[in-house]
C-alpha positions as CSV (number, residue, x, y, z in Angstrom):
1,X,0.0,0.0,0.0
2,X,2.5,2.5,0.8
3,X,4.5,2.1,-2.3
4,X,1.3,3.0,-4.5
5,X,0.9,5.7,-2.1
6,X,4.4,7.6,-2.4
7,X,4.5,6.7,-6.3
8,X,3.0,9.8,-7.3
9,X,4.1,12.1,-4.5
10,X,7.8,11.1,-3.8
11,X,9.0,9.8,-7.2
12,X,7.1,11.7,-9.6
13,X,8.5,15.1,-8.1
14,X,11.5,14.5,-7.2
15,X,12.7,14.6,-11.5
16,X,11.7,18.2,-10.6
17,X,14.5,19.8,-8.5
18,X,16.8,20.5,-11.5
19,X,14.2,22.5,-12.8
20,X,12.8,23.9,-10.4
21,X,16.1,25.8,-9.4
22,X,16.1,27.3,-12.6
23,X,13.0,29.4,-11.8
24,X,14.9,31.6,-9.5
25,X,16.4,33.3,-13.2
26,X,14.2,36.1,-14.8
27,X,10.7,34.6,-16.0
28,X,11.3,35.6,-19.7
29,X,14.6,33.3,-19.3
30,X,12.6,30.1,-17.8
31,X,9.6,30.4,-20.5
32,X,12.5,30.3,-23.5
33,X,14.7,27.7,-22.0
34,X,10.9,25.6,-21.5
35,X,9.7,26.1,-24.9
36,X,13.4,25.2,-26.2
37,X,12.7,21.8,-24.4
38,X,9.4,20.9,-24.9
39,X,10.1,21.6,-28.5
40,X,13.0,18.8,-29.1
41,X,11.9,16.0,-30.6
42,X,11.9,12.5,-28.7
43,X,10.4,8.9,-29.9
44,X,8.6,6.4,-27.9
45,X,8.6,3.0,-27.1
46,X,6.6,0.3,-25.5
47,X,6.0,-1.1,-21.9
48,X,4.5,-5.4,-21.3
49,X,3.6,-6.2,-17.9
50,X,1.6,-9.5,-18.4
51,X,-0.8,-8.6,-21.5
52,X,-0.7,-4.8,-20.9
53,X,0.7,-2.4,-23.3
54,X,1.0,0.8,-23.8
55,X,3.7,3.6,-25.5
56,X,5.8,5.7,-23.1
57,X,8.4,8.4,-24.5
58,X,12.2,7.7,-24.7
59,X,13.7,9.7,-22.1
60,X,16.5,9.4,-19.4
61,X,15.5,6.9,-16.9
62,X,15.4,8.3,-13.3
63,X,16.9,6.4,-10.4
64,X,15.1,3.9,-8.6
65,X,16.6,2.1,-5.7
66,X,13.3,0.6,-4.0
67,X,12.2,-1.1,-7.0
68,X,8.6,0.6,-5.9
69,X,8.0,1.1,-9.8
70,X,8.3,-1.0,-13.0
71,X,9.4,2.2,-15.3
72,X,9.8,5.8,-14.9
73,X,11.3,8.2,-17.3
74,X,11.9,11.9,-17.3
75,X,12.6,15.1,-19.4
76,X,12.7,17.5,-16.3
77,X,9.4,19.3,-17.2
78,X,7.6,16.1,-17.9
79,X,7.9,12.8,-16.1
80,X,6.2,9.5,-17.1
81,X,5.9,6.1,-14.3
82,X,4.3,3.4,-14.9
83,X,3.2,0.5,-12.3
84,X,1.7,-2.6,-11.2
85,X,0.2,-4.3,-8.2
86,X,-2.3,-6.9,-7.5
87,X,-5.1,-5.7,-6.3
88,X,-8.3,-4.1,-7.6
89,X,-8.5,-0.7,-9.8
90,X,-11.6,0.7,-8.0
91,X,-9.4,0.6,-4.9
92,X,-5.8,1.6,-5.6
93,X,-8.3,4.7,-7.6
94,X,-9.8,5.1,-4.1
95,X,-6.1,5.2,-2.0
96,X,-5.0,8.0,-4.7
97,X,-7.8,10.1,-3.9
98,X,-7.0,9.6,-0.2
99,X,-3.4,11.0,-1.0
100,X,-4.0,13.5,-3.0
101,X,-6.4,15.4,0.1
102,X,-4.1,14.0,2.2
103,X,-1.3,16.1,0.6
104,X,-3.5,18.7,0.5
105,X,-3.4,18.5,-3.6
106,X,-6.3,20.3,-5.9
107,X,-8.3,17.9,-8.2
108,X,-8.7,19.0,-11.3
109,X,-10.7,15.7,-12.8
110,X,-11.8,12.8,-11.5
111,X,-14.4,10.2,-12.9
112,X,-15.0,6.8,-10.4
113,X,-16.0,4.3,-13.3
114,X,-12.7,5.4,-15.2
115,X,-10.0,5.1,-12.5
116,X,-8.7,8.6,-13.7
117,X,-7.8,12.0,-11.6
118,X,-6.2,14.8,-12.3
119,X,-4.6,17.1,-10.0
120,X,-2.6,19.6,-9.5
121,X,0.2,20.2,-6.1
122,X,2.5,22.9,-4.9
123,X,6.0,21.7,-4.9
124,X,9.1,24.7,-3.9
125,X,7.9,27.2,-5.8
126,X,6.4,25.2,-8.9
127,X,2.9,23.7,-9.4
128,X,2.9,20.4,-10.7
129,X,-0.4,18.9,-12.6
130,X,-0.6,14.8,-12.5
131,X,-2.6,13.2,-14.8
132,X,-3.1,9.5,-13.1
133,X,-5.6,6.4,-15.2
134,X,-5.9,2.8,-13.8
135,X,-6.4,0.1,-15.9
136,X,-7.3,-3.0,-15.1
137,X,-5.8,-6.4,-17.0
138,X,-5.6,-10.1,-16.2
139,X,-5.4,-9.5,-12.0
140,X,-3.2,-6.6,-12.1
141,X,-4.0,-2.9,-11.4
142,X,-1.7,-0.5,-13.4
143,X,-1.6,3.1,-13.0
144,X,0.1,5.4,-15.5
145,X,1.0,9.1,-14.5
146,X,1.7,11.8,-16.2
147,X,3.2,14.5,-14.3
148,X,4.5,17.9,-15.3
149,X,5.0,21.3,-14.2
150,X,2.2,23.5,-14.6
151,X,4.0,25.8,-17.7
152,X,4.4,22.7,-19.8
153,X,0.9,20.6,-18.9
154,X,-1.1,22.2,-22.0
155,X,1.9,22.0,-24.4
156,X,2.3,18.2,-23.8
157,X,-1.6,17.3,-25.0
158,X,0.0,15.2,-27.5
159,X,2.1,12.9,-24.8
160,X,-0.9,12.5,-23.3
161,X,-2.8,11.1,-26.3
162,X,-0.4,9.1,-27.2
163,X,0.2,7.6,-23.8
164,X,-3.2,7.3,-22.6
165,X,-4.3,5.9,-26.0
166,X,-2.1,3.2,-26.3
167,X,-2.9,1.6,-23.2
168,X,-4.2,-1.9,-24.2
169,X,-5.1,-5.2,-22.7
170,X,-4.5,-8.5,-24.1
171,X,-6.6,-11.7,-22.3
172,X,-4.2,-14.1,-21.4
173,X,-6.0,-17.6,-22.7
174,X,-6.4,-18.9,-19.3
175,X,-9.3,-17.9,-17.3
176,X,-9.2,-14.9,-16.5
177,X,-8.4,-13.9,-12.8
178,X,-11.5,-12.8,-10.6
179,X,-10.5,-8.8,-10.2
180,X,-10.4,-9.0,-6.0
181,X,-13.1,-7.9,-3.8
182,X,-11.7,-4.1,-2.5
183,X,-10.8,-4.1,1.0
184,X,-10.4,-1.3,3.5
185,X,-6.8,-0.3,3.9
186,X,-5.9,-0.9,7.4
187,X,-5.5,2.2,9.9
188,X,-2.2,3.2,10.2
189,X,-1.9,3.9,13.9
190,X,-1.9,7.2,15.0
191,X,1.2,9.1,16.5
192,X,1.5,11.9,18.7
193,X,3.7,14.6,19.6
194,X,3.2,17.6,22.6
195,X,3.5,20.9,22.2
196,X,5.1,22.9,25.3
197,X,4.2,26.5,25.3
198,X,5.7,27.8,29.0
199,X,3.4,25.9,31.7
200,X,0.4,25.5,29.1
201,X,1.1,21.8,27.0
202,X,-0.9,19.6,25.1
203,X,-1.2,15.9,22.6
204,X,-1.5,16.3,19.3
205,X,-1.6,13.9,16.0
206,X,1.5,14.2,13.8
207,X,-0.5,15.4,10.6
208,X,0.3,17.5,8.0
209,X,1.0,21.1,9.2
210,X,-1.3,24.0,8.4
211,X,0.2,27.1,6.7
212,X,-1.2,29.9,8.9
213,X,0.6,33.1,10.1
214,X,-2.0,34.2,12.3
215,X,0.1,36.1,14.9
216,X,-2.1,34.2,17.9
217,X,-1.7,30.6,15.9
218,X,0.7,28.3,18.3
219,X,0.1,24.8,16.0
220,X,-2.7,24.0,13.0
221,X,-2.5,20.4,12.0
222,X,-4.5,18.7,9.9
223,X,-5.5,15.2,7.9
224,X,-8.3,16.3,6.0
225,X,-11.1,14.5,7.9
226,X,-10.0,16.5,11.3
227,X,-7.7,19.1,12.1
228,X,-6.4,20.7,15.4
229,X,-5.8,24.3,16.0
230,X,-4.7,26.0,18.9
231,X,-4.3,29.7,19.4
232,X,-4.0,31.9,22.4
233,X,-4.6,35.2,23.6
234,X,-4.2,37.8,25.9
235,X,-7.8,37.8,26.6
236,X,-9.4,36.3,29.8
237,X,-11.3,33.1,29.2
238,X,-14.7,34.2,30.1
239,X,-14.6,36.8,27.5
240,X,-13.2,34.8,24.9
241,X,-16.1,32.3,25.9
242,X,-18.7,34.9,26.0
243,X,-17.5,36.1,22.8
244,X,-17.4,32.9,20.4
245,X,-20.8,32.1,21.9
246,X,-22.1,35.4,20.7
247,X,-20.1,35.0,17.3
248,X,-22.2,31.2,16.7
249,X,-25.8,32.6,17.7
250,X,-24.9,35.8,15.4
251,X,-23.9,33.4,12.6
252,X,-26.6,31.7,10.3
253,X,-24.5,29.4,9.1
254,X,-23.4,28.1,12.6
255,X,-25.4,26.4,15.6
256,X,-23.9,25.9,19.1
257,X,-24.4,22.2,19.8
258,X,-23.5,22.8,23.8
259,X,-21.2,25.0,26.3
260,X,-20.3,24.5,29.8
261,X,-18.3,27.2,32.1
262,X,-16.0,26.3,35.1
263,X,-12.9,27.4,36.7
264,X,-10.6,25.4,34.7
265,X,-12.1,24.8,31.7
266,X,-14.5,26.7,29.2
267,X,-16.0,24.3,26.9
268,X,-18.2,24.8,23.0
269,X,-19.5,22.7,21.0
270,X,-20.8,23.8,17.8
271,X,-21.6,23.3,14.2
272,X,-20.5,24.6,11.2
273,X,-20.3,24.7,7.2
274,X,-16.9,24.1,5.1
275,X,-17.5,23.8,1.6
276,X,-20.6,22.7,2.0
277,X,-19.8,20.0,4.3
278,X,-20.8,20.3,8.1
279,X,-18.0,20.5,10.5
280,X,-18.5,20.0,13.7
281,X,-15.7,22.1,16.5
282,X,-15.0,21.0,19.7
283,X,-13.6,23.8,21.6
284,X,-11.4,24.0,25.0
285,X,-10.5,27.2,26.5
286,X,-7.6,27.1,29.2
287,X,-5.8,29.8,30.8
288,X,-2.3,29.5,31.7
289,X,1.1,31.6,31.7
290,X,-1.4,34.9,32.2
291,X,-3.0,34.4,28.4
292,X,-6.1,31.7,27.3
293,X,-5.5,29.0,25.2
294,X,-7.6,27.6,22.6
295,X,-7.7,24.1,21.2
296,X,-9.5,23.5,18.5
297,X,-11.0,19.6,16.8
298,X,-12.9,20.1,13.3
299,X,-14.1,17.1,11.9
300,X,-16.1,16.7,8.9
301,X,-19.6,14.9,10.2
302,X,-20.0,12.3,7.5
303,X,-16.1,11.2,7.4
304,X,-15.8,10.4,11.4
305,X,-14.9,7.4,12.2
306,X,-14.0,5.7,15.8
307,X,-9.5,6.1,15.1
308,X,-10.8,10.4,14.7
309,X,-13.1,10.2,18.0
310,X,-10.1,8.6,20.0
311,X,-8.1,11.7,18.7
312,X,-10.0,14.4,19.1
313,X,-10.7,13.1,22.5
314,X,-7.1,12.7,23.3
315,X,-6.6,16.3,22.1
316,X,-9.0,17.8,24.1
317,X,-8.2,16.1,27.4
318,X,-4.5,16.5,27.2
319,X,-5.1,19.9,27.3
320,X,-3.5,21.2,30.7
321,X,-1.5,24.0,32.7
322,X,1.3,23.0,34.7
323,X,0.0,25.0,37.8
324,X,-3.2,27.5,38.6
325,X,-3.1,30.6,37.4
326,X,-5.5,33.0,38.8
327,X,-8.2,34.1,36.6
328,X,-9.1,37.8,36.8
329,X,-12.6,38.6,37.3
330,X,-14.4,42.3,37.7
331,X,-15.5,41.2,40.8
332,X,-11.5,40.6,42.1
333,X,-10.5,43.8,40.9
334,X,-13.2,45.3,42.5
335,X,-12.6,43.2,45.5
336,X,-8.7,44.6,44.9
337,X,-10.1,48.1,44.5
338,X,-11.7,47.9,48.1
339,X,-9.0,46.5,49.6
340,X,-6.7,49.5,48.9
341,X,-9.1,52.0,49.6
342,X,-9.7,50.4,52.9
343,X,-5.4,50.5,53.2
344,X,-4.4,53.3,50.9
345,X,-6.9,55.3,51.0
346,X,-5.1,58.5,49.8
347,X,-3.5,56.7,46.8
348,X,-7.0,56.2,45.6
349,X,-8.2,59.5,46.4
350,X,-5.1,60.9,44.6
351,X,-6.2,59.0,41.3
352,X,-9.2,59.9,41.6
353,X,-8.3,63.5,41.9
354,X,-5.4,64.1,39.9
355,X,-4.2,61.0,37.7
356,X,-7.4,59.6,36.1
357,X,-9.6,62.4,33.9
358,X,-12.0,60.1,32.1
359,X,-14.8,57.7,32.6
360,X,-14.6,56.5,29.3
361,X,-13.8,53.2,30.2
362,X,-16.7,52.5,31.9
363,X,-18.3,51.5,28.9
364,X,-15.5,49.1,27.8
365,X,-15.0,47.3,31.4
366,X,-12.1,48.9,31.9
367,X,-11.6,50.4,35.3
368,X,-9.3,53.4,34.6
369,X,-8.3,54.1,38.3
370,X,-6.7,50.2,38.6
371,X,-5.2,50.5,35.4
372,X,-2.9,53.3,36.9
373,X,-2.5,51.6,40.2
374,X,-1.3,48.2,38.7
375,X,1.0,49.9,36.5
376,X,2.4,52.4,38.7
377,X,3.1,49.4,41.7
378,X,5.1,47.2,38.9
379,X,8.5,48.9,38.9
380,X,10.0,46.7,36.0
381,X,7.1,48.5,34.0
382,X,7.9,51.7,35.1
383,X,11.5,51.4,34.0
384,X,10.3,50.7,30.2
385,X,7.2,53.5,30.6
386,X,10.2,56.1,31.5
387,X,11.8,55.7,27.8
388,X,8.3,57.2,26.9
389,X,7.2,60.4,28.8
390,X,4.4,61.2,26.3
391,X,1.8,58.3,25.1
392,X,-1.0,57.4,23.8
393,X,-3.5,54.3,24.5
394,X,-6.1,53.0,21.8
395,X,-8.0,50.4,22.5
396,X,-10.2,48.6,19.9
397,X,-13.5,46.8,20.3
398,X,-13.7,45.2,16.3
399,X,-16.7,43.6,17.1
400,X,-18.5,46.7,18.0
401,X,-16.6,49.0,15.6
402,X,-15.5,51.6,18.1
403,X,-12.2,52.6,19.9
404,X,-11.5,53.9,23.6
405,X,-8.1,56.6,23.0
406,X,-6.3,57.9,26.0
407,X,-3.4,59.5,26.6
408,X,-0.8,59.2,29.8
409,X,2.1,61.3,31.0
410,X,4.7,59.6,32.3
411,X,7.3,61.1,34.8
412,X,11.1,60.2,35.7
413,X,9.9,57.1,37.8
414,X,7.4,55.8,34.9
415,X,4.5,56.4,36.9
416,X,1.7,57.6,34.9
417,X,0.7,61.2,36.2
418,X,-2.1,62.0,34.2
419,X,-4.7,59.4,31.7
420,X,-6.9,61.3,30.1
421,X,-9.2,61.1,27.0
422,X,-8.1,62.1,23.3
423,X,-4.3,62.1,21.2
424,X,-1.5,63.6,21.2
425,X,-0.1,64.4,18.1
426,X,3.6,64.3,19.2
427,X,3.5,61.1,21.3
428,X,6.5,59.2,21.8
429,X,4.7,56.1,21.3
430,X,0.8,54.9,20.8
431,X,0.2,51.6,21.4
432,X,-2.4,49.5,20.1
433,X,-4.3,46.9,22.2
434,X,-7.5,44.7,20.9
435,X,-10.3,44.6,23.6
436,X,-10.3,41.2,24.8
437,X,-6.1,42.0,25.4
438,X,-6.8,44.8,26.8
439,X,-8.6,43.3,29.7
440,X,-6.0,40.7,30.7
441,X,-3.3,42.8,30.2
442,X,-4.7,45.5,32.5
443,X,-5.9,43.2,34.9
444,X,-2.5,41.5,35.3
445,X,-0.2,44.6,34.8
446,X,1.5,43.9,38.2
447,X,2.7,40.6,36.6
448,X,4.6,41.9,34.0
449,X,8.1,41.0,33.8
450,X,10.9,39.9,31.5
451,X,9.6,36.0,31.7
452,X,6.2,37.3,30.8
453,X,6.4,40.4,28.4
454,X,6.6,38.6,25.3
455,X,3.4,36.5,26.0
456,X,1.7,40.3,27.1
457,X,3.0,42.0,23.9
458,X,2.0,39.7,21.1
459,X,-1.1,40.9,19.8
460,X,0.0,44.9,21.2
461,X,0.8,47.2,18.1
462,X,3.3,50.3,18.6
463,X,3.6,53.0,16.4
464,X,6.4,53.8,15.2
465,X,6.5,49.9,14.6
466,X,9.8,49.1,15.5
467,X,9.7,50.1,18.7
468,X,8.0,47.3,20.0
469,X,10.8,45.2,18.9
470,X,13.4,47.3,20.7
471,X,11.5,47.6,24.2
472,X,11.7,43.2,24.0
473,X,15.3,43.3,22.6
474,X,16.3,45.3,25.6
475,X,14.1,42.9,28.2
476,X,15.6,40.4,26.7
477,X,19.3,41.9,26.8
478,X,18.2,43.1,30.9
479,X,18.2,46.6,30.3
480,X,14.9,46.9,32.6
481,X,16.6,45.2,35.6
482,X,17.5,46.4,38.7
């Protein structure tokens, strides 16, 4: 099974690399040296495997050390493989389709009662098209494929033809042997790695990886029937809970199947549609080194079987944190709040009075006055706010389409002295925080240190840009420390 598998994935492509250098010279270049090639002329000659024929062009022979095919030729644009195995058409058809999804390939063609698919599959910084038929002759299968790159598919109709229409069967005399019942390929068993993001860690498959640069994307794996995403955020895990719940009922296209709320785990179930398929998500939210985590299962309803159940399951539950982290909530801050009133009263009073000019916040959940005290009682804070005497504060709420701005002072000790509403238009710095950050970030500003800024600053914008970048270089260098 495997060799039929890799044929048309590892072999074909491979004759590529040659080529495929090439394409770093000037287009113009490549076209003329490809047209040059395809236009020399080659003869063909003939392949017999047991009664089967069929024409196949005279070029170089590539290497084959597994034996895995019976012939394979190549021109560098073009390559042509031929092979056999015992076993019926309508299911070595069945395990190419399974590879070509699997490999995340586009089919171009396919028809069931012909054994034939075409498709087409990035390879470096080429697309290759593979033209694949299965024929079927006196108990063997044999699959012939056509693969070239994408530039040269149309010009080579003609090898095509004459390949394809060659293909003939002669009936042995001997009765004929009974073309064997398909089978179900057996389940190759699945393997797992773990991911290890600070205390936060969890199983998953090892499946093809997914080619996201989502800035809060921490692993995207995937084997077409299932794939596993997790992503984290800054954000606390009610409101990241409150919020996909709100994003499912708003959706018309989506149905929440079932959520459940605890301390350590936020849990959604809901339903969706993917190309006109339903897809069902299985969600766990975590929260762990001061951010929430978000792990992910999408499966496609009508292609579960028990082997994705057993994975998705192991996903889910392998979710864990290495040690509690306390989940800020309203009610603590306001419980916080209290407390310092109650011990501190004039530090309040002064913040009240002097450092905090807007209610603005009240609106967002953002108490202002805490803000100031959290960040003013973490002195490794401080010594980055000092670099930054003027600033300014936006924080955006996409999924309401407004913005909260504010603007600080800072003094010698980088203490905020004055938050306000509005710009200013010769800041030193503004920096950019998304709603469901800001409310984490804010609520855990006096755990901000070097082991922790990077997580904090992920999804935070500065302008100019590049000062982000210097502020971690220089926690990360020590500047900041006593």
């Amino acid at each position: 099974m495997n060799k039929c598998l890799l044929l048309i994935f590892l072999f074909s492509l491979a004759v590529f690399v040659v080529l495929a250098g090439g394409c770093t010279s000037p287009q113009e270049r490549f076209d003329r040296q490809l047209d040059q090639a395809i236009g020399e002329e080659f003869s063909y000659s003939s392949f017999y495997n047991e009664g089967f024929s069929a024409s196949y062009p005279v070029w170089p022979k590539t290497s084959d050390d597994t034996g895995s095919v019976e012939l394979s030729v190549s021109r560098g644009y073009c390559s042509v493989t031929i092979n056999s195995e015992r076993l019926a058409a309508e299911q070595w058809f069945g395990m190419f389709m399974d590879s070509v999804q699997k490999q995340n390939g586009t089919i171009i063609e396919s028809d069931d009662e012909e054994h034939h698919i075409k498709f087409s599959l990035p390879y470096q910084n080429l697309t290759l098209v593979s033209d694949n038929r299965i024929y079927y002759c006196n108990g063997n299968a044999i699959a012939i494929t056509i693969t070239c790159i994408e530039q040269a598919e149309e010009k080579m109709r003609g090898l095509h033809d004459e390949v394809f229409g060659s293909a003939t069967c002669e009936e042995k005399e001997e009765p004929a042997v009974e073309e064997p019942v398909p089978q179900e390929p057996a389940e190759e068993e699945t393997e797992y790695d773990t991911l290890v993001d600070g205390d936060f860690s969890v199983e998953y498959p090892e499946w093809t990886e997914l080619q996201d640069e989502a800035e809060q994307r921490v692993l995207g794996v995937s084997k077409g029937v299932c794939s596993v995403i997790v992503d984290k955020h800054n954000a606390l895990p009610k409101d990241i809970y409150d919020w996909i719940k709100k994003a499912i009922e708003d959706n018309d296209e989506q149905d929440l199947l079932g959520s459940s709320a605890d301390n350590d785990f936020f849990n959604i179930d809901y339903r969706l549609l993917f190309e006109g398929k339903p897809v069902t998500a299985k969600t766990r939210i975590l929260y762990c080194n001061y951010q929430s985590y978000i792990v992910q299962v999408l499966c496609v309803d009508e292609l579960m079987s028990e082997e994705y159940e057993v994975v998705r399951d192991t996903v889910l539950d392998s979710a864990s944190c290495a040690r509690t982290y306390e989940i800020p909530t309203h009610e603590a801050i306001e419980e916080k709040k209290e407390e310092i009133t109650e011990e501190e009263p004039e530090v309040i009073d002064e913040i009240k009075d002097e450092i905090v000019r807007t209610h603005a916040g009240d609106e967002f959940g953002i108490d202002e006055e805490m803000v100031v005290y959290f960040i003013n009682n973490n002195a490794f804070f401080g010594r980055i706010m000092r670099d930054f005497p003027k600033g300014n504060l936006v924080i955006e709420d996409k999924d309401n389409d407004r913005e909260l701005r504010l603007r600080a002072n800072i003094d010698d000790d980088g203490k905020i002295t004055l938050l306000e509403d509005g710009n200013y238009d010769d800041a030193d710095v503004t920096l950019v925080i998304p709603l469901r950050d800001a409310l984490n970030i804010f609520s855990n500003a006096q755990n901000i240190n070097p082991l922790t800024l990077l997580g904090f600053a992920v999804n935070v914008r500065t302008d100019p840009p590049d000062i982000k970048n210097e502020v971690i270089q220089k926690a990360l260098r020590g500047e900041y420390n006593d």
